[in-house]
N, C-alpha and C positions, 0 to 999 in steps of 0.2 A: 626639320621637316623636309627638309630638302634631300638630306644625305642620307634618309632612310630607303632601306632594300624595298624596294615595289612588288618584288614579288613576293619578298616573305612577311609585307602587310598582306600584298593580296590574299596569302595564303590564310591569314590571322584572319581575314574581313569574310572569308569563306569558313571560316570554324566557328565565327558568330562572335567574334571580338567588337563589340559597341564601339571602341575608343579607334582600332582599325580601322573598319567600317567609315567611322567620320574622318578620318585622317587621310582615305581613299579620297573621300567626296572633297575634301578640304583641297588634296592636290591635281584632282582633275579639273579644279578652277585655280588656277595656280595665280593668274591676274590678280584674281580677287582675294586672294590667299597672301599674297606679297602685300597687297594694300592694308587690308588689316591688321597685316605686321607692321609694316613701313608708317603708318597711320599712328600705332599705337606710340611707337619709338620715337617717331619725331616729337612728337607730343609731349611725352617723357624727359626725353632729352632737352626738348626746349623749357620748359617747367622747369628742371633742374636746374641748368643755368638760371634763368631767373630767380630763382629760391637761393643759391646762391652768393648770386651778385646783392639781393638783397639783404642777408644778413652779414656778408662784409662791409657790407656800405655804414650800416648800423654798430656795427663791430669796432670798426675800423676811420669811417668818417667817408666820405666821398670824393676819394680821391685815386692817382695812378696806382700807386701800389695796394690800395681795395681792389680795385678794378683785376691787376696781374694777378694777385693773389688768388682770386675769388674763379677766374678764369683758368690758370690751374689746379688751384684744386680739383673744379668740377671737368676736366679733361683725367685729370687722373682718377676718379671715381668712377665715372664713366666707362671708361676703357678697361678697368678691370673690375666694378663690379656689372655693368651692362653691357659690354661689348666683348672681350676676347675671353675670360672664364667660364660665363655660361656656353659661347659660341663653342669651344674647346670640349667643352661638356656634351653638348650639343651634337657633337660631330664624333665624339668619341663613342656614344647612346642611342644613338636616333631611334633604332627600334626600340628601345623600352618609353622614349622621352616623347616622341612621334606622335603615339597612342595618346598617352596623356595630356599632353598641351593641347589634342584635339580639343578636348571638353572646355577648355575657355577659349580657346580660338573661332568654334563654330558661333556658340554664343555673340562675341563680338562681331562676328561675322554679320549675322544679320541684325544686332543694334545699331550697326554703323553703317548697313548697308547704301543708304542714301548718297555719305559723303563721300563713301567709294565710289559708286556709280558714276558720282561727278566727278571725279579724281579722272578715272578713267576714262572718262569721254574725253579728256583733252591728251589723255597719253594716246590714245586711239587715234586722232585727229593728229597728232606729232607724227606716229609712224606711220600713217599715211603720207603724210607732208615729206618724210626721210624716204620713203619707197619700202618699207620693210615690211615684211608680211611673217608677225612670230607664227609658228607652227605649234598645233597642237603637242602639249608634254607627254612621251609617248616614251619610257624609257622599254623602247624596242633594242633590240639584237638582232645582229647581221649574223653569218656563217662564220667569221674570221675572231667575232668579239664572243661567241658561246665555244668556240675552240681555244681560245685565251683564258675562259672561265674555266671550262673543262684540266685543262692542264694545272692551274693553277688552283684549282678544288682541292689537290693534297691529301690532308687524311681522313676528308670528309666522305671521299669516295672511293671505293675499294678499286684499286686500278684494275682490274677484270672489268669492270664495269663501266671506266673510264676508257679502258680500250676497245671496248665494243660501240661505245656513242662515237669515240674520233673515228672510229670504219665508218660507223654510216654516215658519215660528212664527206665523204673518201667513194662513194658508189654513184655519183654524178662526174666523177674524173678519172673510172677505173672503166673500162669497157670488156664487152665482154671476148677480144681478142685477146686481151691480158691474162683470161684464170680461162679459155679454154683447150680444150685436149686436140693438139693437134691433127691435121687430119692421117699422117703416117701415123699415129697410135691409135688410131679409134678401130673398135673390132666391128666389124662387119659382116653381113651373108651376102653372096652371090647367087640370086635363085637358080641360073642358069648351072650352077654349081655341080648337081645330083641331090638327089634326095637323101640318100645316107650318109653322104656329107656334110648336107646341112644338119641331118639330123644329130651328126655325132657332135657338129658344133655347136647346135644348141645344149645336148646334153653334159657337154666338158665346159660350157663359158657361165663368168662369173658373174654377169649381168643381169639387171632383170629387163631390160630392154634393147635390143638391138636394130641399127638398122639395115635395111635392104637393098640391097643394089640389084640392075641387071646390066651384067658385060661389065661396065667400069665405075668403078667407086663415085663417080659424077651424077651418075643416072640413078638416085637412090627414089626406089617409086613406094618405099614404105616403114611405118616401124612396127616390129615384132616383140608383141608380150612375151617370153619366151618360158614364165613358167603355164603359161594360158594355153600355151602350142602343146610342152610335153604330155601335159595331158589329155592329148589327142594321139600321139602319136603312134599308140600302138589299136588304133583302130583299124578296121578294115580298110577304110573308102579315105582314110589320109592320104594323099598325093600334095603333088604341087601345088593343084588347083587348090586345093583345100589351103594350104599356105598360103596360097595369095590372096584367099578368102577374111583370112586372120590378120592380114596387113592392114595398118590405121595410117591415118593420112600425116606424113612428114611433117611435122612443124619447121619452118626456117627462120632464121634469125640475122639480119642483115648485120655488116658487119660495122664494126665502129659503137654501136650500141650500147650505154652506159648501164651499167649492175643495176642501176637505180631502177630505172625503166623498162629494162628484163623484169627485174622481180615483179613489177607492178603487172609487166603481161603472162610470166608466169601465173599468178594467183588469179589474174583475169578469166584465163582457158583452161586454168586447171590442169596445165602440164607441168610437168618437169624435167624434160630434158628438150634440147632443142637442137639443131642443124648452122650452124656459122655459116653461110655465102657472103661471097663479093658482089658486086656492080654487075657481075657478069653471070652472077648465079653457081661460079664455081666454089666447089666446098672446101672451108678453109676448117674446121673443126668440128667440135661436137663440147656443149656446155650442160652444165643440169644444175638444179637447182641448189645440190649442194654445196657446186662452186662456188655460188654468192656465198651460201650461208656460210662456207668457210673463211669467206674475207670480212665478214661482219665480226664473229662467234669464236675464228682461227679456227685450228685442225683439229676435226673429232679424235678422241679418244683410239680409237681404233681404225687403222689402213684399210682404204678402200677395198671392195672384193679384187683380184687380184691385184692390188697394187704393192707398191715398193716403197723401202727406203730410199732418199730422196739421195743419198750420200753413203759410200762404204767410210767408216772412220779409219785411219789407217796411221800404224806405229809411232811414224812420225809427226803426228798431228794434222794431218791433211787429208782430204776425200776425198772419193772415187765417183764420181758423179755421172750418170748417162746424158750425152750431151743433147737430148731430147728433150729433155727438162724444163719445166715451165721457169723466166728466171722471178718470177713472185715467187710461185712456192718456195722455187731455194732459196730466196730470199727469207722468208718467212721459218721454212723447219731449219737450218743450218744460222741465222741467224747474223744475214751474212748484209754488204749493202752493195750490194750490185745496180745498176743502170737499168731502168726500166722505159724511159722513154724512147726506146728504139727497137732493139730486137726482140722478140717475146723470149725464145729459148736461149742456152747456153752455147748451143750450136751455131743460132744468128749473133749472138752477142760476138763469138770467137771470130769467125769467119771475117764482121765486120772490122774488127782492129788488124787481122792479118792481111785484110785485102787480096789474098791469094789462095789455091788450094791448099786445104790442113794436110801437113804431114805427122807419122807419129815421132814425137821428140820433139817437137818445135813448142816451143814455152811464149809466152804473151804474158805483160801485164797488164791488169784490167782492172780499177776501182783500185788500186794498191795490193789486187790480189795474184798470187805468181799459179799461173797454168798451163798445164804439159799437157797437149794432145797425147791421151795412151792407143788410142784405136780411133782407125778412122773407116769408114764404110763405104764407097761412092766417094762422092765429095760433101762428105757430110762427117763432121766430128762425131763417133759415136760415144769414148768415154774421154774423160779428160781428168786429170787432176787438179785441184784446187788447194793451193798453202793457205798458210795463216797470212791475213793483213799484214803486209811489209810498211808501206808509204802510200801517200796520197799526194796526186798530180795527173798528167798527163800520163794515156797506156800506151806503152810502147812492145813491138817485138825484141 
């Protein structure tokens, strides 16, 4: 009774399994459940001795070696036919054994009701007296003991499916600075632009939403449906004005922000992409809804509208990588185990172990992996190369 799965009676007691059903109600009185057992055993066991001691004594005469005799025997019957064989049984069954021992267990339950009640008022009154206060039998789950059941599911659970439940355990400690598109990569319009600049950029970009700035990437005063505009745009009386007419109010998203609680505000306002600020309201990226969905679900099927491979594969076993790069995603398409808790990109990752300006040729190792600055930009790594896993320890230049 004890060592049966709670949930898969529950599940049994919700398909209408009678024997379920009462083996539920049996161990959500678990007190009363134990005393009926413990009631019934001791009873047994005492009876038996007696029975026993009395037909040695008759046997035998009344004397020491009646008495050892008769005392072992009934320790050794005991123990293997009422105590470790069924209990073995017991423990090896529960769900088929569970169900059935209900049907005489309830029963007993309430013909003996009385001597239990009084049984129990003096255990009640003991663990008062001790300070103890037993807690309702609640075989609850934490987050750490359904990620131990999760892994250890095997080949009950198709691992697509097991890797999609350990992600969403994983979206209250993943934020949304980790999966979103930096603010040097996010494409943008500048209204102050010209008009046939903007318009030639909306008709060449891959988006279906952009945002709007005026003067500097900071002052974004809107976002642009941009197959909702071209449809305008060969009207008479399209101008600017008319574009700023079309602009919808910026959504922002403070930064630090867990996946979890994105998604919840996504499906709240019915957006799906949103704007990264700091403390200070400057913009640190740009996120959308399918960044979550791809840390739940992994990577669709097909590359984003303009996007890239994450990595060139090159002769020698090693990648070409743009050091812009989120280091999840390469984490994730390259298959790789890189340091997440610090830099988001390839670029901060680098920077941080060289402590210095990147030059090209200068090699770093990082996580056991060996990397050549190939092209640098400003002070900013733009391509690098990445080996195969050499070692694990400390990254050194």
């Amino acid at each position: 009774m004890m060592a049966v799965n709670r949930y898969r009676l529950r599940t049994l007691a919700k398909a209408g399994n009678r024997g379920a059903k009462l083996a539920e109600w049996l161990l959500s009185n678990t007190d009363k459940l134990l005393g009926v057992i413990l009631l019934g055993n001791n009873l047994i066991n005492a009876a038996a001795a007696s029975l026993v001691t009395i037909i040695a004594f008759r046997m035998f005469g009344q004397n020491e070696m009646a008495l050892t005799l008769s005392t072992l025997a009934v320790t050794f019957l005991i123990l293997v036919f009422s105590e470790v064989t069924p209990k073995v049984i017991g423990a090896s069954y529960p769900d088929r054994i569970a169900p059935a021992a209900s049907f005489v267990l309830a029963p007993m339950l309430r013909l003996t009701y009385p001597a239990i009640w009084f049984v129990n008022l003096f255990v009640q009154r003991l663990l008062w007296l001790l300070r103890l206060k037993p807690s309702a039998t609640e075989n609850s789950m934490g987050v750490e003991e359904l990620r131990t059941l999760l892994t250890e599911s095997g080949n009950f659970m198709p691992a697509q499916h097991r890797g999609i439940l350990m992600n969403l355990f994983d979206l209250e400690q993943i934020t949304v600075d980790d999966v979103m598109r930096p603010r040097g990569q996010i494409e943008a319009i500048d209204i102050n632009g010209g008009l046939e600049e903007i318009i030639h950029q909306l008709a060449t970009s891959h988006h279906s939403r952009l945002p709007v700035y005026e003067g500097e990437p900071n002052n974004v005063v809107g976002m642009l449906h941009v197959r909702r505009v071209l449809a305008h745009i060969h009207e008479e009386d399209f101008d600017l004005a008319a574009l700023r007419e079309a602009l919808r109010e910026p959504y922002f998203i403070p930064s630090g922000t867990n996946l979890y609680t994105q998604l919840e505000q996504f499906q709240a306002i019915r957006q799906s992409v949103g704007l990264v600020v700091d403390e200070y309201g400057e913009l640190l990226g740009l996120v959308t809804l399918e960044d979550i969905l791809e840390e739940i679900v992994g990577e669709f099927a097909s590359l984003r509208p303009g996007g890239q491979e994450p990595g060139l594969p090159q002769e020698d076993g090693s990648y070409l990588v743009e050091g812009a790069i989120s280091l999840r995603e390469l984490n994730r398409k390259l298959k790789l185990e890189l340091p997440v808790d610090g830099a988001r990109t390839l670029n901060g990752l680098i920077l941080d172990r060289l402590e210095a300006m990147p030059e090209p040729g200068v090699s770093v190792m990082i996580a056991g992996y060996p990397m050549e600055i190939v092209q640098v930009h400003g002070r900013m790594v733009k391509t690098a190369r990445i080996g195969a896993r050499r070692a694990t320890g400390n990254s050194s230049p």
